[in-house]
ROTOR-572489 format. One record per atom (N, C-alpha, C): z, y, x; residue in three letters. Coordinates in steps of 0.05 Angstrom, whole numbers, plus 32768, in hexadecimal, padded with zeros to 4 digits. Each point is the difference from the previous one (the first is absolute). Last residue first. Layout:
<sites>
ZYXala ...
</sites>
This chain:
<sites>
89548B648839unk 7FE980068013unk 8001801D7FF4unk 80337FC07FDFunk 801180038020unk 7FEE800D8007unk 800A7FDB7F9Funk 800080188003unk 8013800D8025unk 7FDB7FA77FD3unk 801780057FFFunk 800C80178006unk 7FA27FE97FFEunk 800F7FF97FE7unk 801980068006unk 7FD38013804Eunk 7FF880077FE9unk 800C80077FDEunk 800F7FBB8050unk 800A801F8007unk 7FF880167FE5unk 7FD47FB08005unk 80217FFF7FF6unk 801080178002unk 7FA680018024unk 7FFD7FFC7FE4unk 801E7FFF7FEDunk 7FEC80088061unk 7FFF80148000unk 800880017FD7unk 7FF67FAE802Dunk 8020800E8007unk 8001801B7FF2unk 7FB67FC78002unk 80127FF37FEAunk 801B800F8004unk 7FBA801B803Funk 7FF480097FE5unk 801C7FF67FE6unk 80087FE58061unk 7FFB80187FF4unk 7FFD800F7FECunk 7FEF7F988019unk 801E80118004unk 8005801C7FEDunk 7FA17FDD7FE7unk 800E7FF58018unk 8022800C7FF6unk 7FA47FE17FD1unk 801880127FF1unk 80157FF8801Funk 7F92800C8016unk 800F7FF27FF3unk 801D80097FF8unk 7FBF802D803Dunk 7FF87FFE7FE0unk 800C7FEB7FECunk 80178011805Bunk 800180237FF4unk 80027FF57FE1unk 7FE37FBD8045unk 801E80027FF7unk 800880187FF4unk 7F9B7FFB8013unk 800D7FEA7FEAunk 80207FFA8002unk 7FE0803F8045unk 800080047FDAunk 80027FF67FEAunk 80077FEF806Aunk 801380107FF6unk 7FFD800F7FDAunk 7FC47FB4802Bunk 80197FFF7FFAunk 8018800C7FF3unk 7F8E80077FEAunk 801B80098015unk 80177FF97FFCunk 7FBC7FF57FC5unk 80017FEE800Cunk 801180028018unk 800F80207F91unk 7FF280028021unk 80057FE7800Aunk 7FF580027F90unk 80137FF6801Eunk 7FF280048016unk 7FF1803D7FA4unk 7FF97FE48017unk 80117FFB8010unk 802180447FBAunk 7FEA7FFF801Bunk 7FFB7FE17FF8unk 805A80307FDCunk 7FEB7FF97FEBunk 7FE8800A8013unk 805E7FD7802Funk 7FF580187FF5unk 7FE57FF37FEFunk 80577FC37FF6unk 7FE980028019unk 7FEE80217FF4unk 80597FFC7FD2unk 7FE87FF48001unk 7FF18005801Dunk 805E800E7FC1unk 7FF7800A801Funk 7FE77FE18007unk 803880397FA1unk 7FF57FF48013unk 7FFA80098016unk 805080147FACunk 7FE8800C801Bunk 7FF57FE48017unk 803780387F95unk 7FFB7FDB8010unk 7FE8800A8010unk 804E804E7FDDunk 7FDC7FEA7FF6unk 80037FF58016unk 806080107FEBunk 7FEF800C8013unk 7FE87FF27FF6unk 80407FEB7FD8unk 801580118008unk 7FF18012800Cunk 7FF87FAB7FB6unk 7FF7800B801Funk 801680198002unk 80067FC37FAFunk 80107FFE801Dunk 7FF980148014unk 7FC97FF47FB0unk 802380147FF9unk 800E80018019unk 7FAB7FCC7FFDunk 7FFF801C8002unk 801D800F7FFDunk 7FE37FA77FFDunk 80187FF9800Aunk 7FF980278007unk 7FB57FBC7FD7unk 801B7FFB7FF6unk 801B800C800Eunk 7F9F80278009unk 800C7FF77FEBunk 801A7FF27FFAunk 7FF180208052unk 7FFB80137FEEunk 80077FFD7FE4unk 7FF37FC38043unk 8013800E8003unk 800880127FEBunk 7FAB7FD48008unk 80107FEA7FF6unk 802380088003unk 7FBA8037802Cunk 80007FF87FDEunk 800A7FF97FF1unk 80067FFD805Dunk 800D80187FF2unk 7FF980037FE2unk 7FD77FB8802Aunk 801D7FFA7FFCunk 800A80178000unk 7FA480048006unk 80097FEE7FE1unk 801F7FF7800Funk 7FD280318040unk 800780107FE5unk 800A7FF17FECunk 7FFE7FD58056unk 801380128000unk 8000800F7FE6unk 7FB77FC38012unk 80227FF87FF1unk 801180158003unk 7F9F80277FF2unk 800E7FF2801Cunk 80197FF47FECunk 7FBE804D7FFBunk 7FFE7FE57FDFunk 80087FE8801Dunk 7FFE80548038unk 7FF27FFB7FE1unk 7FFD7FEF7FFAunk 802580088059unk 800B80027FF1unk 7FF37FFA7FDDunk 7FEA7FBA8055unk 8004801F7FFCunk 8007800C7FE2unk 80327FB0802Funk 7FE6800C7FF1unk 8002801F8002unk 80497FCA801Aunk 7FE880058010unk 7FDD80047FFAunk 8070801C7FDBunk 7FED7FF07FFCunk 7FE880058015unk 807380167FE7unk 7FDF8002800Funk 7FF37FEB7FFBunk 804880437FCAunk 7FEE7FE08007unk 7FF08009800Funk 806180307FD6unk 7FE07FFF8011unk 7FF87FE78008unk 805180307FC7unk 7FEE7FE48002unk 7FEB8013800Cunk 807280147FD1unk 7FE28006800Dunk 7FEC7FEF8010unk 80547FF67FD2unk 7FFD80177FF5unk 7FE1800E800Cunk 80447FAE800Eunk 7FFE801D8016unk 7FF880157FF2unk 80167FAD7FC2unk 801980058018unk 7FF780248014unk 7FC37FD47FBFunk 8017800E7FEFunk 801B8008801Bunk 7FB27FD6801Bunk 7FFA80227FFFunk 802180087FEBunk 7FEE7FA58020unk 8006800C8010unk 8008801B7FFDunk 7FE07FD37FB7unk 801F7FF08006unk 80058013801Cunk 7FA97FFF7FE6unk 800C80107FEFunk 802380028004unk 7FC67FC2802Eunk 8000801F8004unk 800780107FF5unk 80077F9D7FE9unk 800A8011801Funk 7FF8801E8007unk 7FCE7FD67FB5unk 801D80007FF8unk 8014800F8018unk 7F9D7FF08009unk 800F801B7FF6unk 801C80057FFAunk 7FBF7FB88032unk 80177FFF7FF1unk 800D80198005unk 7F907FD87FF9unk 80158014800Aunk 801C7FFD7FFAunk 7FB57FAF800Aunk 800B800E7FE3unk 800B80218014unk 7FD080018031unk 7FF27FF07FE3unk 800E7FE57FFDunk 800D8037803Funk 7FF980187FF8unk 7FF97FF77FE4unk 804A7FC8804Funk 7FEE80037FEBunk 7FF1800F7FF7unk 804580138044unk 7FF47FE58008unk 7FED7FF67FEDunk 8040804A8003unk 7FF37FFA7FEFunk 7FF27FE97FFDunk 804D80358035unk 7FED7FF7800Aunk 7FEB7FEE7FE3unk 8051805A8019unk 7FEF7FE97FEBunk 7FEC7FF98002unk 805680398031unk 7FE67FF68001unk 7FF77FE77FF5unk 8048805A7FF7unk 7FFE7FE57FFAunk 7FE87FFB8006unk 803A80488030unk 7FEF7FFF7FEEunk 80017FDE7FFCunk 803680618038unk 7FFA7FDA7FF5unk 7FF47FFA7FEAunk 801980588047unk 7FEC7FF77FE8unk 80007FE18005unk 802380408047unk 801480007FE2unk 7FFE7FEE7FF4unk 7FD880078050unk 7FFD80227FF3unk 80187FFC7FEBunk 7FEC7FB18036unk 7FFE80128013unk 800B801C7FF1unk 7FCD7FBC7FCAunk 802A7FFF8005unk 8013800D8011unk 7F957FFF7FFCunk 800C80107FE9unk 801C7FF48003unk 7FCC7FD18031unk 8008801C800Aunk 8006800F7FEFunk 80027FA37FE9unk 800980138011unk 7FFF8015800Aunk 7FC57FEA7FC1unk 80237FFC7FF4unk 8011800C8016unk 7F9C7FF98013unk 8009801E7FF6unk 80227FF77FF8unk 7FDA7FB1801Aunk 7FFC80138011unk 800F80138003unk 7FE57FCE7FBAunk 80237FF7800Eunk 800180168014unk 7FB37FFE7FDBunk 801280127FEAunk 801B7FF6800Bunk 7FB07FDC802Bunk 7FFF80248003unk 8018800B7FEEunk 7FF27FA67FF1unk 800B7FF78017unk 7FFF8027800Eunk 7FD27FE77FAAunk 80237FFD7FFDunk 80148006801Funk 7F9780037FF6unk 800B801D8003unk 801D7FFB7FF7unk 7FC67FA77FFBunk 800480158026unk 8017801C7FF4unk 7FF97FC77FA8unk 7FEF7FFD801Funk 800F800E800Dunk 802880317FB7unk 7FEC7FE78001unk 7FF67FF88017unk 804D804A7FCBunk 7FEA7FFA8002unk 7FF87FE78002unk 804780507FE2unk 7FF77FF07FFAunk 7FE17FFD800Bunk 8069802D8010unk 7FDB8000800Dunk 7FFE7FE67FEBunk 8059804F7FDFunk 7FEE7FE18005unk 7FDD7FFB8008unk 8061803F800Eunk 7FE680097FFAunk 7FF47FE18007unk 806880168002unk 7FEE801E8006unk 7FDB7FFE7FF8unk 804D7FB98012unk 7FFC80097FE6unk 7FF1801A7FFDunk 7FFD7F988034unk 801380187FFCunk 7FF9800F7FEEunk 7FDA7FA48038unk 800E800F7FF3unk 8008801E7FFFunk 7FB07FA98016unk 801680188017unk 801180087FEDunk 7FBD7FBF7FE8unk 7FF97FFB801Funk 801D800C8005unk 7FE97FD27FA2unk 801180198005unk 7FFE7FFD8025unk 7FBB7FD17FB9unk 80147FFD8015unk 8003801F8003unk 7FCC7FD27FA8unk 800380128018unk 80117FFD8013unk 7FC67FBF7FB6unk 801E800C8006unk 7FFA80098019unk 7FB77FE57FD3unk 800A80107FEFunk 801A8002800Bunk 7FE17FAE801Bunk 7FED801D7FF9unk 800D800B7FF0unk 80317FB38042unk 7FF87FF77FE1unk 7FEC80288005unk 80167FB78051unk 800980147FF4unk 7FF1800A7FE6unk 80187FA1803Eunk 7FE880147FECunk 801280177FF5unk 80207FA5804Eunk 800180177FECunk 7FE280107FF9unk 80317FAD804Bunk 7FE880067FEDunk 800A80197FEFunk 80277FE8805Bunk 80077FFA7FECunk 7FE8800F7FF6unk 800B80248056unk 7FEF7FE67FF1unk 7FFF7FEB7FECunk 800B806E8015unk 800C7FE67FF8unk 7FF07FE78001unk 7FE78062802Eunk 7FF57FF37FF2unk 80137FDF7FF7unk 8005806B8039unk 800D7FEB7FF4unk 7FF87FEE7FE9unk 7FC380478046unk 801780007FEBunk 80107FE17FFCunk 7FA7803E803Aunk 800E7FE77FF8unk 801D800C7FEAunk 7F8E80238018unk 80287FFC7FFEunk 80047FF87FF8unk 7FA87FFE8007unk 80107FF88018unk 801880078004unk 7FC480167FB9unk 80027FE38004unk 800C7FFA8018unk 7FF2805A7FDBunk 80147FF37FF7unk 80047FDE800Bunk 7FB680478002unk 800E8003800Cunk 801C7FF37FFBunk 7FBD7FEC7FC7unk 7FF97FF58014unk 8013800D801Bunk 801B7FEE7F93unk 7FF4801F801Aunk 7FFC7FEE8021unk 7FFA7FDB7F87unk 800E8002801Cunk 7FF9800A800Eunk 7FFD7FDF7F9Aunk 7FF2801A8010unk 80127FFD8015unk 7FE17FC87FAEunk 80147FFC8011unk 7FF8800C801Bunk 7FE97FEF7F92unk 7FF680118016unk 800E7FF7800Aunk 7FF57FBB7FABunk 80118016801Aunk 7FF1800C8021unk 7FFB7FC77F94unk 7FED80078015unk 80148012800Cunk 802A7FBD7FC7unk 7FF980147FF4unk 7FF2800A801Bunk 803A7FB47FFEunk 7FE37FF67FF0unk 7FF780197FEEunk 80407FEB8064unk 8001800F7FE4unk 7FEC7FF57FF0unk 801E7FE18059unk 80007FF47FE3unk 8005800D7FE0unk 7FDF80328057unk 7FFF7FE57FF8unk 7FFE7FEA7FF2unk 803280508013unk 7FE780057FFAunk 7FF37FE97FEDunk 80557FFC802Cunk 7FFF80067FE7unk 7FE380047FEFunk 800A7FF78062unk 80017FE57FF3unk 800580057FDFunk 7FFF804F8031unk 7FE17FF28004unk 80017FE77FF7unk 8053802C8004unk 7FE8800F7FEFunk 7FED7FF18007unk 80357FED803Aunk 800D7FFC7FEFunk 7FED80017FD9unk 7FF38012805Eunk 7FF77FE78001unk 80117FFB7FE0unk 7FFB8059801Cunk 7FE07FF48001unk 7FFD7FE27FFFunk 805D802F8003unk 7FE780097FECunk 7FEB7FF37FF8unk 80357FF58053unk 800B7FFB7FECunk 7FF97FFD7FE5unk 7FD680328045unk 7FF87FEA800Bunk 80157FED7FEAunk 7FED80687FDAunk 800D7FEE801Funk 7FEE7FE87FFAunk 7FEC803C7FC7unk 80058012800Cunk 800D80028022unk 7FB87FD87F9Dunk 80227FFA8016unk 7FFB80158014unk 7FCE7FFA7F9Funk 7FFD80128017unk 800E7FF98013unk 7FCB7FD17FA4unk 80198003800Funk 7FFD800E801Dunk 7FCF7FFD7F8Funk 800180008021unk 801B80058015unk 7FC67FD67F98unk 801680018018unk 8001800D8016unk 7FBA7FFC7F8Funk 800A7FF9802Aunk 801D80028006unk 7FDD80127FB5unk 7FF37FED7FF7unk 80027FF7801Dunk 7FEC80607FEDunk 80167FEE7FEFunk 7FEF7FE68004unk 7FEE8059803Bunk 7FF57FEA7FF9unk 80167FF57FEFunk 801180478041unk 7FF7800C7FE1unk 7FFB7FED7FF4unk 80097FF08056unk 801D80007FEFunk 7FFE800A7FE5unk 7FB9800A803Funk 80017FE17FFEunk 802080047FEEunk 7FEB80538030unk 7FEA7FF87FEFunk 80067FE27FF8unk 8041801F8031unk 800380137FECunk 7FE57FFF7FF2unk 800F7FC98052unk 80137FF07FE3unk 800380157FE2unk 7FC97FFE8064unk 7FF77FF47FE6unk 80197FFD7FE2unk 7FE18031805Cunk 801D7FFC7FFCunk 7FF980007FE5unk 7FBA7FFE805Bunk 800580067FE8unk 80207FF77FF2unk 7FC87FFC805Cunk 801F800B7FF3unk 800880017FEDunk 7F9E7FF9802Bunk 801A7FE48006unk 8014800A7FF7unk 7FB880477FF9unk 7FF77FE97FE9unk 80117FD9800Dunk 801D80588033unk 7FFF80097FE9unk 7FF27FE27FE4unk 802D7FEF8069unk 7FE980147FF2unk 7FFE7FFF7FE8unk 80317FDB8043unk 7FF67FEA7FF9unk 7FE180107FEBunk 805880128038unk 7FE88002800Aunk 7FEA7FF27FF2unk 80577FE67FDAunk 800580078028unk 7FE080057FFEunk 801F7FE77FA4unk 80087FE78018unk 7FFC8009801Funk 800980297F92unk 7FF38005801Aunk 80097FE68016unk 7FFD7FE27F9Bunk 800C801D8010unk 7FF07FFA8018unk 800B7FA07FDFunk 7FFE80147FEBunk 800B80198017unk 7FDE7F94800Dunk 801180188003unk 7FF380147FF7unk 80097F9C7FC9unk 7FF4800E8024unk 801380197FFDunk 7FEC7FB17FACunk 8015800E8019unk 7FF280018019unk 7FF57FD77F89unk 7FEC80148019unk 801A800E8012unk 800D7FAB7FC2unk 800D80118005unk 7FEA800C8013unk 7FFD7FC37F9Dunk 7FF1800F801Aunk 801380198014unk 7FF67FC77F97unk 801A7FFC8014unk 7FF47FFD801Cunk 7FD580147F9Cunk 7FF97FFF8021unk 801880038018unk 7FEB7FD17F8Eunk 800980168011unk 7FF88009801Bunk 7FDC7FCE7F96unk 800580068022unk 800880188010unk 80097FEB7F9Dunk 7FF97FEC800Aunk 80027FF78025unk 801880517FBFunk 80137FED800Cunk 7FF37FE38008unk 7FC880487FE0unk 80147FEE7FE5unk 80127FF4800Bunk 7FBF802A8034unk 7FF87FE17FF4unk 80157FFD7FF6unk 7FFD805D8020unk 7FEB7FFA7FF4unk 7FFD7FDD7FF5unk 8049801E802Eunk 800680117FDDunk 7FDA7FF37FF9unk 80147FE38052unk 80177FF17FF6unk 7FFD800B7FE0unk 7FC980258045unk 7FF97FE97FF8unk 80117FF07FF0unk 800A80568030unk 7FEE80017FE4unk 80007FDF7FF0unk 801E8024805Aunk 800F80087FF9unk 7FF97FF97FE8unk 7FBF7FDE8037unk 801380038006unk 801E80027FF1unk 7F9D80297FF4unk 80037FDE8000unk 801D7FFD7FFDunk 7FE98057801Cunk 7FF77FFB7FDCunk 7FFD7FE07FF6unk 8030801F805Aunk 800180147FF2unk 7FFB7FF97FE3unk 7FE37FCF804Bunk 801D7FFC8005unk 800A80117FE9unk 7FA07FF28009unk 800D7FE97FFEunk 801E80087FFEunk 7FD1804C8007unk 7FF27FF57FE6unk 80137FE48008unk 80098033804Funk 800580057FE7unk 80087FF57FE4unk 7FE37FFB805Funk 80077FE47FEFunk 8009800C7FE5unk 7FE780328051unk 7FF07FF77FFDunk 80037FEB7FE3unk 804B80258023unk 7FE980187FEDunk 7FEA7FF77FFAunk 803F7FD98045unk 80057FFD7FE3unk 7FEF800E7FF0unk 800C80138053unk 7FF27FEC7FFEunk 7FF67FF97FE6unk 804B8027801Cunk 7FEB80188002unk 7FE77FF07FF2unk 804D7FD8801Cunk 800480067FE7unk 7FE580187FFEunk 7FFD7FB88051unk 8010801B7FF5unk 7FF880047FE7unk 7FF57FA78013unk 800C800F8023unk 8008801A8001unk 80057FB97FA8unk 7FEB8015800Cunk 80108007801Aunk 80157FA17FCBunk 8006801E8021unk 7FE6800E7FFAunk 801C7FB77FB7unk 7FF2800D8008unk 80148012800Funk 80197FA27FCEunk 800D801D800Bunk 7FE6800A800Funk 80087FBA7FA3unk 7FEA800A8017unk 801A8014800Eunk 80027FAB7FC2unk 801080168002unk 7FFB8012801Bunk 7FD37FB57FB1unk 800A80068015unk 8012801B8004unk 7FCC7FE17FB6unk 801D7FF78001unk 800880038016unk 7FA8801B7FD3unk 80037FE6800Aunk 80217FFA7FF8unk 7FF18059800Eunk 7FFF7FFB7FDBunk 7FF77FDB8003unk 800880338054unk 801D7FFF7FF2unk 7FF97FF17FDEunk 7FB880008040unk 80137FEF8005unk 801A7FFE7FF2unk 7FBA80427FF0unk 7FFE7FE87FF4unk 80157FEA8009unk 80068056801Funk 800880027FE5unk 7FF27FDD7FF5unk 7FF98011805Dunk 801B80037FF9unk 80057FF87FDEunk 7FAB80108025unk 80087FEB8007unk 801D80017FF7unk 7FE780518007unk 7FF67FEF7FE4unk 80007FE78007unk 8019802D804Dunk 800E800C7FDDunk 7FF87FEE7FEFunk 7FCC7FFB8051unk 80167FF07FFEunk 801480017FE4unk 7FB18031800Eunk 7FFA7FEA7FF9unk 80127FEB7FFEunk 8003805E800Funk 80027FFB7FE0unk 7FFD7FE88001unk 800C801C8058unk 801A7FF47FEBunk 7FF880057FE5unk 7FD17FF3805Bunk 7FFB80017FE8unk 801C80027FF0unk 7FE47FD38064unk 800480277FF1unk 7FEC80027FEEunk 80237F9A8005unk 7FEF8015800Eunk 8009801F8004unk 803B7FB08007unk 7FF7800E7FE5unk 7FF48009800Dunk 803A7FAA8019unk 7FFF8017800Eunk 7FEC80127FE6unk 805D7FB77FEFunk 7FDD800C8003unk 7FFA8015800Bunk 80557FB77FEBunk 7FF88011800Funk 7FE88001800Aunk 80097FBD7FC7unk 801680137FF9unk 80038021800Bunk 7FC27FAE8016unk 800080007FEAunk 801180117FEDunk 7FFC7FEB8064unk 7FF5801F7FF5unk 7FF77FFF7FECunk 80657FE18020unk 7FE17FF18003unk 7FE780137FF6unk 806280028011unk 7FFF7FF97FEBunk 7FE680007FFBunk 80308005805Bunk 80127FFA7FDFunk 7FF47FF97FECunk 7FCE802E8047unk 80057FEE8006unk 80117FE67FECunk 7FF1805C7FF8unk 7FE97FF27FF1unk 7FFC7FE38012unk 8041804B7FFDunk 800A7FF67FEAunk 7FE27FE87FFFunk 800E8035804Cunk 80177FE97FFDunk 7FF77FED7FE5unk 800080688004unk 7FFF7FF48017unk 800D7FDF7FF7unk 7FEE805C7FCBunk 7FFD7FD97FF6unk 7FFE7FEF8022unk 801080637FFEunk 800A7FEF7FF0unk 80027FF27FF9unk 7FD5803A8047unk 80057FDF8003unk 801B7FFA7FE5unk 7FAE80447FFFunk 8021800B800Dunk 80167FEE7FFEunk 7FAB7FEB7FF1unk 7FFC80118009unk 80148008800Dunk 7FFC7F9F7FE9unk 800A80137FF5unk 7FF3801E800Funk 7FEE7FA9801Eunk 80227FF87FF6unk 800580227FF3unk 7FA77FD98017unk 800B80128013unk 802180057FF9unk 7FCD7FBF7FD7unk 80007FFC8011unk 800B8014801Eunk 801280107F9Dunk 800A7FE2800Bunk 7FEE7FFD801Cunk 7FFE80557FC6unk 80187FF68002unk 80077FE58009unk 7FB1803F7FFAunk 800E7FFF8019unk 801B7FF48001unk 7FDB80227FA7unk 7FF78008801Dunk 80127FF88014unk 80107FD27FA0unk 7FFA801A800Bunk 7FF97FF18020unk 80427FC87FAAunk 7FDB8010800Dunk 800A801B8008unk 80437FAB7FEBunk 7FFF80138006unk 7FDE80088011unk 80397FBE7FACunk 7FF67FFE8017unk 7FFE801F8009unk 80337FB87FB6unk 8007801A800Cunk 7FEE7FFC8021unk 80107FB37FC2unk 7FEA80157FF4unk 80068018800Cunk 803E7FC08014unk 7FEA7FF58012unk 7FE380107FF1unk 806A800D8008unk 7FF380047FECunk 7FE27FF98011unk 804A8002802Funk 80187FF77FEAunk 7FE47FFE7FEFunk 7FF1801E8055unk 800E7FE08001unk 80047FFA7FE3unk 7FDA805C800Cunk 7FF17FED7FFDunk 80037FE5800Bunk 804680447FF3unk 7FEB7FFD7FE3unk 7FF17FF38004unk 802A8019804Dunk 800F7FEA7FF5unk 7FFD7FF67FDEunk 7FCC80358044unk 7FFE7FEA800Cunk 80107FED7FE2unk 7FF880617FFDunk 7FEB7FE97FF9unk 80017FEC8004unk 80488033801Funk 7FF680057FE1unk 7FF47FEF7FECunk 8004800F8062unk 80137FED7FFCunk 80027FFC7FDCunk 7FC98042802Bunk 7FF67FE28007unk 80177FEC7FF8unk 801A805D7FFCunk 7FE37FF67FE7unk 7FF97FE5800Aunk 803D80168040unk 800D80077FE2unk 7FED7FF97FEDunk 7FE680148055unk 80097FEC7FFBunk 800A7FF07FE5unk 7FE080618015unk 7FF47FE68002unk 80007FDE7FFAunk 804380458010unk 7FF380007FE4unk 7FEC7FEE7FFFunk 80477FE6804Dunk 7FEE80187FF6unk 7FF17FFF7FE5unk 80657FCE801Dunk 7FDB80068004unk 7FF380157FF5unk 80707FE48023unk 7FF480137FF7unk 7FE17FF28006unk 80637FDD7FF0unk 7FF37FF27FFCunk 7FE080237FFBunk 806080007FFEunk 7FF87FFE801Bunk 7FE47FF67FFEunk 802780337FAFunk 800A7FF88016unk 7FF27FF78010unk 800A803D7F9Cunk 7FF980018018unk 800C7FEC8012unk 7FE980047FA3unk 7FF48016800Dunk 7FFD7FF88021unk 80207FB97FB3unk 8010801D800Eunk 7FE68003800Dunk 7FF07FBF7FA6unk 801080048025unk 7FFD80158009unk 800180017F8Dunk 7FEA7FFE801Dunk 80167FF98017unk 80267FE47FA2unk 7FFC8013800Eunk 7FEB7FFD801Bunk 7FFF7FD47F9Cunk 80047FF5801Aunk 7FFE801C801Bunk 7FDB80037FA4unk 802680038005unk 800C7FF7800Funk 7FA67FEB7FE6unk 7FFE8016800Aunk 8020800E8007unk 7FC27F9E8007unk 801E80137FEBunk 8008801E800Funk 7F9F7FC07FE8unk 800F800E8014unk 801B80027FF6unk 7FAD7FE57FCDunk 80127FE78011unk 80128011801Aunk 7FC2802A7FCBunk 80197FF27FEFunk 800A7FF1800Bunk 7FB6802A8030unk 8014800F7FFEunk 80177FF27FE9unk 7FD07FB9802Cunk 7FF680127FF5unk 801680137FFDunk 7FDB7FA3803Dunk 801380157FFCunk 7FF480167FEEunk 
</sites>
């Protein structure tokens, strides 16, 4: 299977019915069904086959498909990384679990100056069709050097993918897109997230990058976000319906391609845009998409464009602060309120 071999005009299955698994699940069902269909698609990292997964994602999967496919990896991920980049330029089709995106830093130089590079540097000779996926953001107590919220440093990179889901719908959907992408793809997921469930089709489908989902409607002030903090912006929708205030929520599900087109499309309608983003604020997606506001769709605003970023700290380790320090309820309400001149 390759992204040309898709038809993309084939409408997605519905959102919602009886049929509910957990995110978790969702990514394993992902993999599972890229690695029946494609026998070069294997999966490295820590703890992912005999202990079925840290955070039992690959539960299962190394019974299925033998530990010539499902590998366990030292602690090392420059060493696994770069294993990756030779496998991909071989012809395989490596999925790497870092266990946390934090992790990742160590691998820099492989996932970063290898990686994204290799396709412009060999002339199109070799590519690295590599998907790196773990969990990204604070994950619960996990402390300042486990939290990191990799997509506003790593998104700067050309020459990558990164997909953010936001549901269990998302993640199996997007993740199989990943996949058989043959362009390297981040694939950032919130470890607080893996045990909600949602409505997962069992009919096959791939959701295509670069298209946004409309989560909420209306016309007073468009959220544009990502990951975890989409599910904080439904949140704020309703209680903002409570007051008056209906807003459009734009789930982006991509940061890389971005589909600006939908935002701009929203803003001409409300006239006003706050993004949250879980980065912290400076040189964060949230700025390069008021940017990207700015430039093409400035005549529209009505109100400057206002983020709502995890605060600019470390991630505490205290409960009651690491929910302070992230773009919670509150903050996204107090922000709309804002723009739409209620505060």
């Amino acid at each position: 299977m390759r992204l040309s071999d898709i038809d993309w005009s084939k409408p997605l299955p519905a959102r919602e019915g009886a049929r509910q698994i957990q995110f978790r699940e969702a990514l394993r069902e992902a993999m599972s069904e890229e690695m029946r269909r494609d026998d070069r698609v294997f999966l490295m990292g820590e703890e992912v086959a005999y202990y079925n997964g840290a955070y039992k994602v690959s539960q299962g999967m190394l019974d299925e498909f033998g530990p010539q496919r499902i590998i366990d990896a030292p602690i090392s991920e420059n060493g696994f990384a770069g294993l990756a980049v030779g496998a991909a330029m071989y012809g395989l089709r490596p999925i790497i679990e870092f266990m946390s995106w934090s992790f990742s830093l160590v691998a820099a130089d492989q996932i970063l100056n290898n990686v994204p590079k290799m396709l412009y540097m060999s002339g199109g000779q070799w590519g690295c069709p590599v998907v790196f996926r773990g969990n990204d953001g604070a994950g619960g107590q996990l402390g300042s050097t486990h939290s990191w919220c990799v997509e506003g440093l790593y998104s700067n990179v050309p020459g990558l993918k990164i997909a953010i889901p936001s549901c269990a719908y998302d993640a199996k959907g997007l993740l199989k897109t990943s996949i058989v992408d043959d362009d390297p793809v981040f694939f950032l997921e919130s470890e607080r997230m893996l045990s909600d469930k949602g409505h997962v089709p069992e009919a096959e489908y791939y959701i295509p990058f670069g298209k946004a989902a409309l989560r909420h409607e209306g016309d007073d002030c468009t959220l544009v976000s990502f990951g975890r903090p989409v599910n904080f912006c439904l949140d704020a929708a309703a209680e903002l319906e409570k007051d008056g205030i209906r807003v459009d929520v734009l789930d982006m599900r991509t940061v890389r391609p971005l589909d600006t087109e939908s935002i701009v499309r929203s803003l001409k309608k409300t006239g006003r845009v706050v993004v949250v983003d879980q980065c912290w604020p400076f040189a964060s997606v949230a700025s390069e998409v008021i940017t990207q506001v700015c430039e093409r769709a400035f005549d529209y605003l009505d109100h400057q464009p206002l983020r709502v970023n995890s605060d600019d700290v470390p991630a505490p380790y205290a409960k009651n602060l690491e929910a302070e320090f992230l773009p919670h309820k509150g903050k996204i309400i107090e922000a709309v309120k804002k723009a739409v001149g209620r505060l």
